[in-house]
C-alpha positions in Angstrom: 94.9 86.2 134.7 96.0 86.4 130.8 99.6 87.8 130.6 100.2 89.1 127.1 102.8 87.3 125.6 106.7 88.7 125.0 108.4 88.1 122.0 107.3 85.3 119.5 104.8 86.5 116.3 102.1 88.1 118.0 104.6 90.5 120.2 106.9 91.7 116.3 103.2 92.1 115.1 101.7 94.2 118.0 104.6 96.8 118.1 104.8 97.3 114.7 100.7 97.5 114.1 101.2 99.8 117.0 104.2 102.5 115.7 102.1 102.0 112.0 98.8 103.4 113.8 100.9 106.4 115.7 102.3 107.5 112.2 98.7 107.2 110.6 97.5 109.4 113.4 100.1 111.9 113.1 99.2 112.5 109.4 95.7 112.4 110.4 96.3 115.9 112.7 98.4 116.8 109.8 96.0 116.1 107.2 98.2 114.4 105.1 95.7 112.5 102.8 95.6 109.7 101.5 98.7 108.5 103.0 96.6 108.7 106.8 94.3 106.3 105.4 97.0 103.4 104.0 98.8 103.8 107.8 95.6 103.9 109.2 94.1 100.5 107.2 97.3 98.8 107.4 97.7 99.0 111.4 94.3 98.1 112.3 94.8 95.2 110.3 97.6 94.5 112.2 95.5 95.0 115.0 93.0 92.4 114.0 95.7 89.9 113.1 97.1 90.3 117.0 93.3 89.6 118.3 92.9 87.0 116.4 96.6 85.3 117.2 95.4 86.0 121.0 91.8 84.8 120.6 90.8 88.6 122.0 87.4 89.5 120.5 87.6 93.2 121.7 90.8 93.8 119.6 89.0 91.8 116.9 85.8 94.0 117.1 87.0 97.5 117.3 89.9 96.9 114.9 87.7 95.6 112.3 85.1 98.6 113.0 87.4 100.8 112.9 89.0 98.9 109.4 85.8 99.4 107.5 85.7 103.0 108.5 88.8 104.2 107.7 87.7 102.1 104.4 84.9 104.2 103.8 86.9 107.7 104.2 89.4 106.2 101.7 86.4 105.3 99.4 84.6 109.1 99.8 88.5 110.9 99.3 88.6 109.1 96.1 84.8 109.8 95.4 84.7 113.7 95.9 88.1 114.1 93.4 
């Protein structure tokens, strides 16, 4: 059974990824744009750093999925100005 690890790189990493995607989503409800896309990019990057630190292709998957999509909405908000 994998335990996830406390404190070291991966642990600072994961929280702050994780507070940096909470924000992102609260300006996406709030449709504060384009700021929800910077949160949004920058925490599931963070996201993908943590899989790959733990060797987790799940988090790697969906974080880079989600990464190019967010992408893309970034892309079209500055397209449609």
């Amino acid at each position: 059974m994998k335990i996830t690890p406390s404190k070291g790189l991966s642990w600072y990493v994961k929280w702050v990824a994780t507070i940096i995607v909470l924000v992102g989503a609260v300006f996406n409800s709030l449709e504060i744009t384009p700021v929800n896309f910077y949160f949004m990019l920058m925490g599931t990057a963070l996201w993908f750093i943590v899989g790959m630190l733990w060797f987790d292709r799940a988090l790697i998957t969906l974080n880079a999925v989600i990464f190019g999509i967010y992408f893309i909405g970034l892309v079209l908000h500055y397209s449609y100005r």
